[in-house]
N, CA, C and O atoms as a Maestro MAE file, in Angstrom:
{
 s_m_m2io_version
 :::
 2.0.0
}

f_m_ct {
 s_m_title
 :::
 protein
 m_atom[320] {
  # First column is atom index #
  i_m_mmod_type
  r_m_x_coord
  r_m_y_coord
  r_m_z_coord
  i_m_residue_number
  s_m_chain_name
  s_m_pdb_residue_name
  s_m_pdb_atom_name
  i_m_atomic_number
  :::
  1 25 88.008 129.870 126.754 1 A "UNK " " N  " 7
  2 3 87.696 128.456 126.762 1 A "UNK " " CA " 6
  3 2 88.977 127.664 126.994 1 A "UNK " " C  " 6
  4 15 90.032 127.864 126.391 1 A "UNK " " O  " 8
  5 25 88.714 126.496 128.188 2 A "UNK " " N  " 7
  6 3 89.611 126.092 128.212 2 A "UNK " " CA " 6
  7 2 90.416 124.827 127.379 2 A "UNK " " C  " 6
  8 15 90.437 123.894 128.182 2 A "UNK " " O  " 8
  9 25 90.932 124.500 126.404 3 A "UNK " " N  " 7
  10 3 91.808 123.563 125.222 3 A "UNK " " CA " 6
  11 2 91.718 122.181 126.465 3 A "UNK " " C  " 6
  12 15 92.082 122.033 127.632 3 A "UNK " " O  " 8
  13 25 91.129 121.478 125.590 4 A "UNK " " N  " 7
  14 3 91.109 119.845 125.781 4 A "UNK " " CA " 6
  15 2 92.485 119.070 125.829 4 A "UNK " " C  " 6
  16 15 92.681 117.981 126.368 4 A "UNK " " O  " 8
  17 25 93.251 119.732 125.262 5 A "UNK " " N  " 7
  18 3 94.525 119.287 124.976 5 A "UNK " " CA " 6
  19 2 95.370 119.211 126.273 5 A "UNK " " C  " 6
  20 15 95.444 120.267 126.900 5 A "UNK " " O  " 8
  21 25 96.180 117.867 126.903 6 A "UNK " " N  " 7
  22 3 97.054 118.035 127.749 6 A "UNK " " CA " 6
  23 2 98.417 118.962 127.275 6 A "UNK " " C  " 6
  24 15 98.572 119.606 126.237 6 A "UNK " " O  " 8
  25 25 99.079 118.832 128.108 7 A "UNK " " N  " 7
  26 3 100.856 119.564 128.238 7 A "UNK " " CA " 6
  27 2 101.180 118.947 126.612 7 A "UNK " " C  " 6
  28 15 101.283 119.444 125.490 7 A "UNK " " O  " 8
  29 25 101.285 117.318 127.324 8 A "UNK " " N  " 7
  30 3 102.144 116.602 126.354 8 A "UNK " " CA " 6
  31 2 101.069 115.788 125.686 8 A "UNK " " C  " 6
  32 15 100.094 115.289 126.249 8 A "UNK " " O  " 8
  33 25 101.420 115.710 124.224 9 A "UNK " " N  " 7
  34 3 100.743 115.043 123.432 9 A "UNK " " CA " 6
  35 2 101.010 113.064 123.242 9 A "UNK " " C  " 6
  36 15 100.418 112.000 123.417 9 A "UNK " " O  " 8
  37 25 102.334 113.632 122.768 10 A "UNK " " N  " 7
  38 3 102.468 112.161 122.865 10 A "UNK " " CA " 6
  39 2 104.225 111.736 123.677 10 A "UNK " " C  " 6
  40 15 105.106 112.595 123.642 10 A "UNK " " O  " 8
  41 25 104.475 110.415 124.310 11 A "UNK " " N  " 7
  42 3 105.734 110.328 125.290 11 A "UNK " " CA " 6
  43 2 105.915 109.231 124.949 11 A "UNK " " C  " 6
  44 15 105.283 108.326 125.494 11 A "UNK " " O  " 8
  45 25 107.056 108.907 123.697 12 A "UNK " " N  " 7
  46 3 107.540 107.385 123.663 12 A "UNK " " CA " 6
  47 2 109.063 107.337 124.100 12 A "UNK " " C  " 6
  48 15 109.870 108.266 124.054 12 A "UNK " " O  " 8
  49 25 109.254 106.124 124.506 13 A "UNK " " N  " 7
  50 3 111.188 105.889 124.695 13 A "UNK " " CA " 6
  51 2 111.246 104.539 124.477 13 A "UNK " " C  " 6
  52 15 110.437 103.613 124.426 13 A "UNK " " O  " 8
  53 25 112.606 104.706 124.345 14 A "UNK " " N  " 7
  54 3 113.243 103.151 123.599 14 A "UNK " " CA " 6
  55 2 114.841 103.178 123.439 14 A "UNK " " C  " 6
  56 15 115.646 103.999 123.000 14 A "UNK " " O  " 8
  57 25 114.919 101.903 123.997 15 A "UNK " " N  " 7
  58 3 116.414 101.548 123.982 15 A "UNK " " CA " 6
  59 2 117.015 101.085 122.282 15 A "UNK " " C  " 6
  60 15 116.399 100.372 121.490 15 A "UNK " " O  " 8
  61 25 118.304 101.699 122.070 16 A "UNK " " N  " 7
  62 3 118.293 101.133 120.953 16 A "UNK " " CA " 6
  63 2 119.000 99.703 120.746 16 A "UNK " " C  " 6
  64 15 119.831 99.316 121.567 16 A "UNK " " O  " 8
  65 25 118.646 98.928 119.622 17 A "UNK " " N  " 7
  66 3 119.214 97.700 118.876 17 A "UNK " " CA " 6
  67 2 120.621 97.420 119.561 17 A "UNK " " C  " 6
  68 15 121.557 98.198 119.749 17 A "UNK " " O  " 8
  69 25 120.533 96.531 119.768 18 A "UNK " " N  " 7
  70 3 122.122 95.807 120.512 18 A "UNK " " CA " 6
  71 2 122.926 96.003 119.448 18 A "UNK " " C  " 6
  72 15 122.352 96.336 118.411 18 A "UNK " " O  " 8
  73 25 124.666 95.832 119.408 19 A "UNK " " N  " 7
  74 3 125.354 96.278 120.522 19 A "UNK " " CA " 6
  75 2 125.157 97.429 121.521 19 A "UNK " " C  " 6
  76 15 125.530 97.500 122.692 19 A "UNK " " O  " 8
  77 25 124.542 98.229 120.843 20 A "UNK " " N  " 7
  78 3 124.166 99.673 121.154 20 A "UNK " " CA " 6
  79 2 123.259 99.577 122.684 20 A "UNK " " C  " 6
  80 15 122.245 98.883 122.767 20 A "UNK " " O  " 8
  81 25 123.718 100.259 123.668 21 A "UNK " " N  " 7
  82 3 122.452 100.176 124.425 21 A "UNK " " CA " 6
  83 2 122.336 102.105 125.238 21 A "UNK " " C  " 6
  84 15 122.155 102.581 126.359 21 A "UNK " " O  " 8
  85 25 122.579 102.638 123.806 22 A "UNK " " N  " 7
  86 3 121.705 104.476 124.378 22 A "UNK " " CA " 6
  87 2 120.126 104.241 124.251 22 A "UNK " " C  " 6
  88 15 119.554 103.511 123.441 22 A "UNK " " O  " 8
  89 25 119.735 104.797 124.946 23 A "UNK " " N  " 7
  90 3 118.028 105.394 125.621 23 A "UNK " " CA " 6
  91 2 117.842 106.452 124.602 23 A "UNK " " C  " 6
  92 15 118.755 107.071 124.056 23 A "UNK " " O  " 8
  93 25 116.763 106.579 124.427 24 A "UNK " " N  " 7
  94 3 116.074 107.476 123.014 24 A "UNK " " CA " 6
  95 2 114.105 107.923 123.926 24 A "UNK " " C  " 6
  96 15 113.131 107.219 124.194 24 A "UNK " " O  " 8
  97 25 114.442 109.515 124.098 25 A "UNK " " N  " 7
  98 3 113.177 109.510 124.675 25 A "UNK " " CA " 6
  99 2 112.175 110.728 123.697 25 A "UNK " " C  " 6
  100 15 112.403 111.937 123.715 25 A "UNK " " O  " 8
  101 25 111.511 110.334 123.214 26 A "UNK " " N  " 7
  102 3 110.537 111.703 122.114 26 A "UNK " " CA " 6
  103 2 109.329 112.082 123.159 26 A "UNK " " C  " 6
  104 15 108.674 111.266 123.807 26 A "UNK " " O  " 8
  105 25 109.176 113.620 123.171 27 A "UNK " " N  " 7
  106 3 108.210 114.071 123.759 27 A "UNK " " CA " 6
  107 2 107.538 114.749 122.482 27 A "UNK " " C  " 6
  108 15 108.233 115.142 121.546 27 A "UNK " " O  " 8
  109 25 106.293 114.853 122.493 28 A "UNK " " N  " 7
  110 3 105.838 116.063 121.606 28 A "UNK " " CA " 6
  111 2 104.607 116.704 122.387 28 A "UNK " " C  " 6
  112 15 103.664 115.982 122.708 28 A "UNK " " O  " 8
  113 25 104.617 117.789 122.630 29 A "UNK " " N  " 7
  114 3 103.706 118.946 123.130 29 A "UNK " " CA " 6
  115 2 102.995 119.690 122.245 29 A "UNK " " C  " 6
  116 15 102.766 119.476 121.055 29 A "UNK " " O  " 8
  117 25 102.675 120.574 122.940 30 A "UNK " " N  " 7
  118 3 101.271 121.599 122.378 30 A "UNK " " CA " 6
  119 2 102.214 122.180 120.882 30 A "UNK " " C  " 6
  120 15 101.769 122.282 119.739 30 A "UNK " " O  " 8
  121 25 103.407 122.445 121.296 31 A "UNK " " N  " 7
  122 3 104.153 123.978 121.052 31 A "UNK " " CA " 6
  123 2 105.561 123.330 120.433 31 A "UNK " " C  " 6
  124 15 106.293 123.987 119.693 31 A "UNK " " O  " 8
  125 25 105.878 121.802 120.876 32 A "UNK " " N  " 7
  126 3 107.223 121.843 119.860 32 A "UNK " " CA " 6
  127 2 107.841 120.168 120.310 32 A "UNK " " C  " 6
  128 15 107.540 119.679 121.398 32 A "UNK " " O  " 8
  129 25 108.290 119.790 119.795 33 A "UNK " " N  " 7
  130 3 109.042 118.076 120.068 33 A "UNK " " CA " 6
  131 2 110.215 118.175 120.764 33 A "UNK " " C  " 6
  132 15 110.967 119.145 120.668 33 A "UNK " " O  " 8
  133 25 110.438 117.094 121.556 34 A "UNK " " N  " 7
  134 3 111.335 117.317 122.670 34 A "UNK " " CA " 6
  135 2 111.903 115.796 122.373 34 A "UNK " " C  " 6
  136 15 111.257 114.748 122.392 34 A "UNK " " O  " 8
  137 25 113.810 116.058 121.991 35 A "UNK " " N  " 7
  138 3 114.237 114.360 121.480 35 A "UNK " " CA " 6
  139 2 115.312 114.411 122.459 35 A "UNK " " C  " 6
  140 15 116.116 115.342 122.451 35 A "UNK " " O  " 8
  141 25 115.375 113.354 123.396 36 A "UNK " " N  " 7
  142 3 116.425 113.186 124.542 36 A "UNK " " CA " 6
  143 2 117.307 111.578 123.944 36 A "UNK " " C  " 6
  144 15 116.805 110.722 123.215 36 A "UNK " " O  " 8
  145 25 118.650 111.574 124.511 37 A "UNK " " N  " 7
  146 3 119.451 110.889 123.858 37 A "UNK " " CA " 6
  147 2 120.341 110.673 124.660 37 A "UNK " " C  " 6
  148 15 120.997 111.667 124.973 37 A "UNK " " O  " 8
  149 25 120.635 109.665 125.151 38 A "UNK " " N  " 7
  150 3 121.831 109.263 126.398 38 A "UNK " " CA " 6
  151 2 122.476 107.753 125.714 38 A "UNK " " C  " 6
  152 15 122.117 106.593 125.507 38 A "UNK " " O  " 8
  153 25 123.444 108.479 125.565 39 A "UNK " " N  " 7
  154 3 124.944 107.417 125.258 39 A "UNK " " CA " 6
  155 2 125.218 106.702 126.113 39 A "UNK " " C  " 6
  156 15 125.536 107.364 127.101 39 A "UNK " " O  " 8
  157 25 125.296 105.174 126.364 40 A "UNK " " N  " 7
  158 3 125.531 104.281 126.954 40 A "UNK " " CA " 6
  159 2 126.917 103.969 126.969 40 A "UNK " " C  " 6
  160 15 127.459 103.919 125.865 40 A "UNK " " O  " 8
  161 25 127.549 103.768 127.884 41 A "UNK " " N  " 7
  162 3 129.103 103.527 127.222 41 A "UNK " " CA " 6
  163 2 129.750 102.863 128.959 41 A "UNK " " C  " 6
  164 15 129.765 103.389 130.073 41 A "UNK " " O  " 8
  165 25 130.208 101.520 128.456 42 A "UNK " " N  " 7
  166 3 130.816 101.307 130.016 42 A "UNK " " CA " 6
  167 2 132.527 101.222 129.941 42 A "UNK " " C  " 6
  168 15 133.161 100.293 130.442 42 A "UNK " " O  " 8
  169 25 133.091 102.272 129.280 43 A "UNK " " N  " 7
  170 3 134.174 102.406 129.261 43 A "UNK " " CA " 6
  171 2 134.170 103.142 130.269 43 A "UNK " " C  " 6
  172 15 133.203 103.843 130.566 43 A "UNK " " O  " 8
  173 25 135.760 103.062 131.252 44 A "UNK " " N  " 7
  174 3 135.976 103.771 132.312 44 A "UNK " " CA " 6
  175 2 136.454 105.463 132.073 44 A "UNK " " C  " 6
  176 15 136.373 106.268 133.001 44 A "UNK " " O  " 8
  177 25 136.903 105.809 130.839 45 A "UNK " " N  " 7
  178 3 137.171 107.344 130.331 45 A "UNK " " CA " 6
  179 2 135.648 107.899 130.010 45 A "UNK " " C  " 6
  180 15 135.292 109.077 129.974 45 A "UNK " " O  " 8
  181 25 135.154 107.168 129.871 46 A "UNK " " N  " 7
  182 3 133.899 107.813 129.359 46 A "UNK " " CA " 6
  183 2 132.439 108.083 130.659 46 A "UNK " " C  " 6
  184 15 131.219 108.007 130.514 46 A "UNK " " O  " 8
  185 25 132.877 108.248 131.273 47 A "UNK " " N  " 7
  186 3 131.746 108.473 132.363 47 A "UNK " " CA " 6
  187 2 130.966 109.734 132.429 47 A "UNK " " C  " 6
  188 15 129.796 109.672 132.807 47 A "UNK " " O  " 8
  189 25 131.484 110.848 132.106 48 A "UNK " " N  " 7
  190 3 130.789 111.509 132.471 48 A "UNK " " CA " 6
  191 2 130.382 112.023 131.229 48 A "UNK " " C  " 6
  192 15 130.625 113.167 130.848 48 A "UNK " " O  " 8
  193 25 129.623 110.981 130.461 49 A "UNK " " N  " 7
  194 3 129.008 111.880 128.931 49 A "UNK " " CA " 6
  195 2 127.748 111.802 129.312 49 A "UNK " " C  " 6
  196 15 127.223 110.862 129.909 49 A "UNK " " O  " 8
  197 25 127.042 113.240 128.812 50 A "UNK " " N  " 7
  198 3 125.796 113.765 129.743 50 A "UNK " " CA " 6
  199 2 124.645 113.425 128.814 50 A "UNK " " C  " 6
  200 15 125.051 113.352 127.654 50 A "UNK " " O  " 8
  201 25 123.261 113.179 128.944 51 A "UNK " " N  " 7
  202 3 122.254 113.162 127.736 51 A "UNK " " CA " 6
  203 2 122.305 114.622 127.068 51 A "UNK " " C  " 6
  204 15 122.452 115.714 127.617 51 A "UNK " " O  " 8
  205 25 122.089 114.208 125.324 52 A "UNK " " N  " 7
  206 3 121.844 115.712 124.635 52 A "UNK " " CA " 6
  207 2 120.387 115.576 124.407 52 A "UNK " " C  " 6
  208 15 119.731 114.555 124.204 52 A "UNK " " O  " 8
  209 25 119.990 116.891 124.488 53 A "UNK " " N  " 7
  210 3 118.557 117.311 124.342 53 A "UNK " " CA " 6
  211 2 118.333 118.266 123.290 53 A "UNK " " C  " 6
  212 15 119.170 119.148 123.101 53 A "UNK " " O  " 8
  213 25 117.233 118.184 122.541 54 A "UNK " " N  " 7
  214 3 116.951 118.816 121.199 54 A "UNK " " CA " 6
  215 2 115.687 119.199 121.284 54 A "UNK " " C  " 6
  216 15 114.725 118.439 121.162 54 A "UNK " " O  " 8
  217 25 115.607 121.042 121.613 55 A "UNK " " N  " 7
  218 3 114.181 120.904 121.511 55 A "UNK " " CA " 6
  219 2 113.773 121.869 119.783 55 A "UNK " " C  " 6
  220 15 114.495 122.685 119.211 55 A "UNK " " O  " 8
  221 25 112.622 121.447 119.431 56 A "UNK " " N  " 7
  222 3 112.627 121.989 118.132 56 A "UNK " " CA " 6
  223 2 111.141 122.615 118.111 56 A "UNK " " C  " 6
  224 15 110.791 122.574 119.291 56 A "UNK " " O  " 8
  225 25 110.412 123.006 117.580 57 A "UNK " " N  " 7
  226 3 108.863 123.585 117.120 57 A "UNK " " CA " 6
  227 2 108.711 122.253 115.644 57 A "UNK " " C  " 6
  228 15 109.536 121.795 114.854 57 A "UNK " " O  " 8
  229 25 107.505 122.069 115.820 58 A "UNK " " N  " 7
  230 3 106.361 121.002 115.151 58 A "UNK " " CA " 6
  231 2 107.360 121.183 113.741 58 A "UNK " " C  " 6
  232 15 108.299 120.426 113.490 58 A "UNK " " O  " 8
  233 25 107.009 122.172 113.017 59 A "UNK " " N  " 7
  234 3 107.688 122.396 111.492 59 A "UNK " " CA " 6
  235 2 109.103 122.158 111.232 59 A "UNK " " C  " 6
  236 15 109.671 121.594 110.297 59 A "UNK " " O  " 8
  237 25 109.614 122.835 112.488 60 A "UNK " " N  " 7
  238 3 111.077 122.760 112.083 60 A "UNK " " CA " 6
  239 2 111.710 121.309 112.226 60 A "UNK " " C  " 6
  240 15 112.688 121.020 111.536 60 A "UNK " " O  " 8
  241 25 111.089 120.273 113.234 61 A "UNK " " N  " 7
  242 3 111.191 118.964 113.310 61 A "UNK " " CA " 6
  243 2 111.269 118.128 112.342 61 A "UNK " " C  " 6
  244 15 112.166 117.316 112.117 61 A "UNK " " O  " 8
  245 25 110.050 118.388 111.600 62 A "UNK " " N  " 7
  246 3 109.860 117.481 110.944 62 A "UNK " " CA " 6
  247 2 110.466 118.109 109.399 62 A "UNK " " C  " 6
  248 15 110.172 117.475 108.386 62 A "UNK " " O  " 8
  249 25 111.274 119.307 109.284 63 A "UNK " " N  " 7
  250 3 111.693 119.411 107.864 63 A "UNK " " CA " 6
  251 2 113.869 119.192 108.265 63 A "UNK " " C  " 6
  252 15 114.828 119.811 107.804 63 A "UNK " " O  " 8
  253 25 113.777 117.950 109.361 64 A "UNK " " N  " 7
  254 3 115.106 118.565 109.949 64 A "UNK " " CA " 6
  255 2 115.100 116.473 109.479 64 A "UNK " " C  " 6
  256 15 114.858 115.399 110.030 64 A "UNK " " O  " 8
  257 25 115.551 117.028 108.112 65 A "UNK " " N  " 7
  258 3 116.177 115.007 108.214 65 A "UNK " " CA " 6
  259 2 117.065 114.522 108.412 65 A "UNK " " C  " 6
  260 15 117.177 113.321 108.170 65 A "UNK " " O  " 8
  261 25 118.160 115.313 108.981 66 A "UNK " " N  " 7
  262 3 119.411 114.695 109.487 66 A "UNK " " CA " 6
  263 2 119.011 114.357 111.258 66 A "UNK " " C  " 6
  264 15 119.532 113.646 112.118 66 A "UNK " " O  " 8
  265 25 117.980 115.154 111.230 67 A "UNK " " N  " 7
  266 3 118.168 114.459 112.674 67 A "UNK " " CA " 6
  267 2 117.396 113.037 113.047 67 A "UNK " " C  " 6
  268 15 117.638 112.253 113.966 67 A "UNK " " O  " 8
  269 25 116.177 112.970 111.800 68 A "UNK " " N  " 7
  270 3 115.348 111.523 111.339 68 A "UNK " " CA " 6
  271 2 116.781 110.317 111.207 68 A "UNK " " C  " 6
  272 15 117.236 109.326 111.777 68 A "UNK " " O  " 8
  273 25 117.059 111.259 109.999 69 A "UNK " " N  " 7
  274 3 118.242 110.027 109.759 69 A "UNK " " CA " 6
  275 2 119.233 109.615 111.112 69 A "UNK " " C  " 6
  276 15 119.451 108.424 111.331 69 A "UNK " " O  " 8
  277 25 119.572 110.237 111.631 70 A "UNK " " N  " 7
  278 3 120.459 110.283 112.705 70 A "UNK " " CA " 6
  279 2 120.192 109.238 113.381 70 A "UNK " " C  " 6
  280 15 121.016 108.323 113.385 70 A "UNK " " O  " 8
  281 25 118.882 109.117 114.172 71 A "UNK " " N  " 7
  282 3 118.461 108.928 114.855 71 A "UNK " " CA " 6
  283 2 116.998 107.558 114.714 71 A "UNK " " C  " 6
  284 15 116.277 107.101 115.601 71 A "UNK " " O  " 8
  285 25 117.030 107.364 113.740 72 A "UNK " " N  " 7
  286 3 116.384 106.585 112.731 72 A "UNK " " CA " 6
  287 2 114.755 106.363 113.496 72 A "UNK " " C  " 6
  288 15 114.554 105.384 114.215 72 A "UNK " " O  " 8
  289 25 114.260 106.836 113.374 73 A "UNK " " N  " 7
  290 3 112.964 106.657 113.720 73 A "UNK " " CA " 6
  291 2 112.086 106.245 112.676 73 A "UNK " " C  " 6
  292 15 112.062 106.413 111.456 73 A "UNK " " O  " 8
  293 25 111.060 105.400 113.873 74 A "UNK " " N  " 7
  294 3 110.375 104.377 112.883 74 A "UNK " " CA " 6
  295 2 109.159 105.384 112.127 74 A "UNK " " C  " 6
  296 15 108.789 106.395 112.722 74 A "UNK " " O  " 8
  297 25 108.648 105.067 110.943 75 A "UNK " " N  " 7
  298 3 107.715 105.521 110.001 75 A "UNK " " CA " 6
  299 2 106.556 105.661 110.645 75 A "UNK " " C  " 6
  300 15 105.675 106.230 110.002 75 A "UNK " " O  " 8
  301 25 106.256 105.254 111.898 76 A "UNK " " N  " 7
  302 3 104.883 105.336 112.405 76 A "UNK " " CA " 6
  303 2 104.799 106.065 113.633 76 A "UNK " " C  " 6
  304 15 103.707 106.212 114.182 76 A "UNK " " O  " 8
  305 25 105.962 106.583 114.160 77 A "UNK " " N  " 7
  306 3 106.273 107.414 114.896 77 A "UNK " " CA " 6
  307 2 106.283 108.813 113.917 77 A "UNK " " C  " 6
  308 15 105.596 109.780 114.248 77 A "UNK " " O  " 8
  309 25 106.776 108.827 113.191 78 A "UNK " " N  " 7
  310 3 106.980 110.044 112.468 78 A "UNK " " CA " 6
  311 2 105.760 110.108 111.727 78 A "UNK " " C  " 6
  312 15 105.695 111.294 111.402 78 A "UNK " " O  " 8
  313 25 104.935 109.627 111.352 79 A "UNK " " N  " 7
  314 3 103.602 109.729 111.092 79 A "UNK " " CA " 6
  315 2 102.792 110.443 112.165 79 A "UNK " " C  " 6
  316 15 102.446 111.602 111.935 79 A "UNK " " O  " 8
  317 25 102.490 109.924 113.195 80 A "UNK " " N  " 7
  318 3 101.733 109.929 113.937 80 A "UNK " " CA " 6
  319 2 102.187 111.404 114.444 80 A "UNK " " C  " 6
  320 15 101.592 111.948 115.375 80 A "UNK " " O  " 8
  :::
 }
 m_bond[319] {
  # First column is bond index #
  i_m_from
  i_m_to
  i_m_order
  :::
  1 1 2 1
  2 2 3 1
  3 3 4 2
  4 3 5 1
  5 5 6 1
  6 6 7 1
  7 7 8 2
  8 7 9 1
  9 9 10 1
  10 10 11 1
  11 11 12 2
  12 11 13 1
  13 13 14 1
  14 14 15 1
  15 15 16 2
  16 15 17 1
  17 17 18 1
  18 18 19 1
  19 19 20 2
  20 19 21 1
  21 21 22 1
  22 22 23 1
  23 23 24 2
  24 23 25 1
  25 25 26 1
  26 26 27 1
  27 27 28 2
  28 27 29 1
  29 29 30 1
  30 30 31 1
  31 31 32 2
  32 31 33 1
  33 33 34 1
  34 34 35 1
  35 35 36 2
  36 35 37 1
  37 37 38 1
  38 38 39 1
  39 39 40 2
  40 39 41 1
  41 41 42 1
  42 42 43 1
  43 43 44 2
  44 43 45 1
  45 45 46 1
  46 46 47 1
  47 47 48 2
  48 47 49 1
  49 49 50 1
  50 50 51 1
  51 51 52 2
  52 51 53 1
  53 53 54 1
  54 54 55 1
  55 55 56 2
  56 55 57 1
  57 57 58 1
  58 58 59 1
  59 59 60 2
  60 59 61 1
  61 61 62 1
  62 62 63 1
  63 63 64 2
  64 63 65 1
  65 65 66 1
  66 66 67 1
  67 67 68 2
  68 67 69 1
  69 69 70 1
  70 70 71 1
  71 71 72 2
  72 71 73 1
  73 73 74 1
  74 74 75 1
  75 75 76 2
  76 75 77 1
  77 77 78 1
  78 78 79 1
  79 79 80 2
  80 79 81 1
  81 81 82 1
  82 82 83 1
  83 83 84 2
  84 83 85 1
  85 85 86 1
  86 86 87 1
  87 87 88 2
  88 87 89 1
  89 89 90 1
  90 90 91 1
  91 91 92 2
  92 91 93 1
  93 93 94 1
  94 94 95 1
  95 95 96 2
  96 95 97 1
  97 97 98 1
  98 98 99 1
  99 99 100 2
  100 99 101 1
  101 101 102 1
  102 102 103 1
  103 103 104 2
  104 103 105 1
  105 105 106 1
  106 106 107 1
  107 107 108 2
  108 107 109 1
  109 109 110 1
  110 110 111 1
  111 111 112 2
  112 111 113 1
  113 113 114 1
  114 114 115 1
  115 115 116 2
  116 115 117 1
  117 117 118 1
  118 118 119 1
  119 119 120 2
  120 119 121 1
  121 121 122 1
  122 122 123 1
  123 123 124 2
  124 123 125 1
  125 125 126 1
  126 126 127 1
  127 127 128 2
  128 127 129 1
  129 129 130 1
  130 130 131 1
  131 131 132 2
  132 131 133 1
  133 133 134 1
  134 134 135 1
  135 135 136 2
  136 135 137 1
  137 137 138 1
  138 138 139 1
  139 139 140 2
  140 139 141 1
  141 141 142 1
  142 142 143 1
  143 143 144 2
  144 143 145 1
  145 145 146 1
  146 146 147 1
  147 147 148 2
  148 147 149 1
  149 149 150 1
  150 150 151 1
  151 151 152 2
  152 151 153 1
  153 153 154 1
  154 154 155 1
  155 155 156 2
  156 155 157 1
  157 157 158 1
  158 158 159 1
  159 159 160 2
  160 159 161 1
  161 161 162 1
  162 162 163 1
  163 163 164 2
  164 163 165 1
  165 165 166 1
  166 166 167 1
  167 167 168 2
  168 167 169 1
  169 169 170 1
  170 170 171 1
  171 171 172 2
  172 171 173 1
  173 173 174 1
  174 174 175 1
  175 175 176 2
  176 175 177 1
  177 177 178 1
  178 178 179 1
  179 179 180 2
  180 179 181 1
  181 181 182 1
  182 182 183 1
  183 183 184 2
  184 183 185 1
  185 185 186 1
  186 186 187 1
  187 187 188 2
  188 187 189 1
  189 189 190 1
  190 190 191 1
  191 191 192 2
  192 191 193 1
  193 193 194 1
  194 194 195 1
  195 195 196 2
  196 195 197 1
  197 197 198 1
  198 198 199 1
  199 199 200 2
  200 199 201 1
  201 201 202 1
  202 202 203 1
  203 203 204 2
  204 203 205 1
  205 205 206 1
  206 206 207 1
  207 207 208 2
  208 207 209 1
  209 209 210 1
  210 210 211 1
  211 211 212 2
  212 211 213 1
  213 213 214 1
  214 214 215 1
  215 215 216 2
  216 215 217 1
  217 217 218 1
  218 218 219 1
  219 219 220 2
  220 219 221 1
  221 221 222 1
  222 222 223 1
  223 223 224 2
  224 223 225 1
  225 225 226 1
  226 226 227 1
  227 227 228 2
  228 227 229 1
  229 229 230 1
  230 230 231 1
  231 231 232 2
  232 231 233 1
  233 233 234 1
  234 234 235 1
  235 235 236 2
  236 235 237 1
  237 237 238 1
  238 238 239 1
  239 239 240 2
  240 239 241 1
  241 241 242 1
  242 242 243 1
  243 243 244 2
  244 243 245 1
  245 245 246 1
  246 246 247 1
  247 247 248 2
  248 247 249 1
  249 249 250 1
  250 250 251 1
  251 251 252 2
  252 251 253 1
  253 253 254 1
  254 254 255 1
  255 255 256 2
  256 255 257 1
  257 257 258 1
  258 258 259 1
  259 259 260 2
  260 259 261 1
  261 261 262 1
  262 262 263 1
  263 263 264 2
  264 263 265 1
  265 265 266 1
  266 266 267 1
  267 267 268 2
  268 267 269 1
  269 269 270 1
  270 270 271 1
  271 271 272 2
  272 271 273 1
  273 273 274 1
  274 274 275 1
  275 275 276 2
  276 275 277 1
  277 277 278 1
  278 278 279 1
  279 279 280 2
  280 279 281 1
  281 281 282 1
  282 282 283 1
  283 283 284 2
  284 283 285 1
  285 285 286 1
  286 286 287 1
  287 287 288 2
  288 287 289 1
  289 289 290 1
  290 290 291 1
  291 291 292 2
  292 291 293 1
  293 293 294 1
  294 294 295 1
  295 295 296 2
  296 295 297 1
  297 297 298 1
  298 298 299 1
  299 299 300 2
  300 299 301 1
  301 301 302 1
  302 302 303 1
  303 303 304 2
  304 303 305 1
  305 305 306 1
  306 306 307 1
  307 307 308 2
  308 307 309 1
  309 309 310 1
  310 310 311 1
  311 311 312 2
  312 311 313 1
  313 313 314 1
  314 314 315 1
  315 315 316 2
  316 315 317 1
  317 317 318 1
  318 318 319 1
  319 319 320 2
  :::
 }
}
């Protein structure tokens, strides 16, 4: 039988709070959460800083609070 379920479950992104302007992208799938993160920076030494990517499985995500904290995500995201 074939699962009703797409690839990806849920796909939010968001720029963060000024001064700050890094990109914040959450994927979550069948099989595990996907957190993308690109540093904004218009200093001229700093060009070539690359996005970091974090992929994790459902459980291990959500028992990982340094990366909540880190990264501060809202209560209804992490709910949902």
């Amino acid at each position: 039988m074939t699962s009703l379920l797409q690839e990806k479950l849920c796909e939010v992104h968001t720029q963060a709070p000024p001064p700050s302007k890094d990109f914040h992208h959450l994927t979550v799938t069948k099989n595990e959460v996907i957190w993308k993160s690109w540093n904004i920076s218009f200093r001229p030494n700093q060009e070539k800083i690359f996005p970091k990517e974090v992929k994790k499985l459902h459980k291990d995500f959500l028992l990982d609070e340094q990366l909540h904290s880190k990264y501060s995500m809202s209560k209804e995201i992490m709910q949902y």
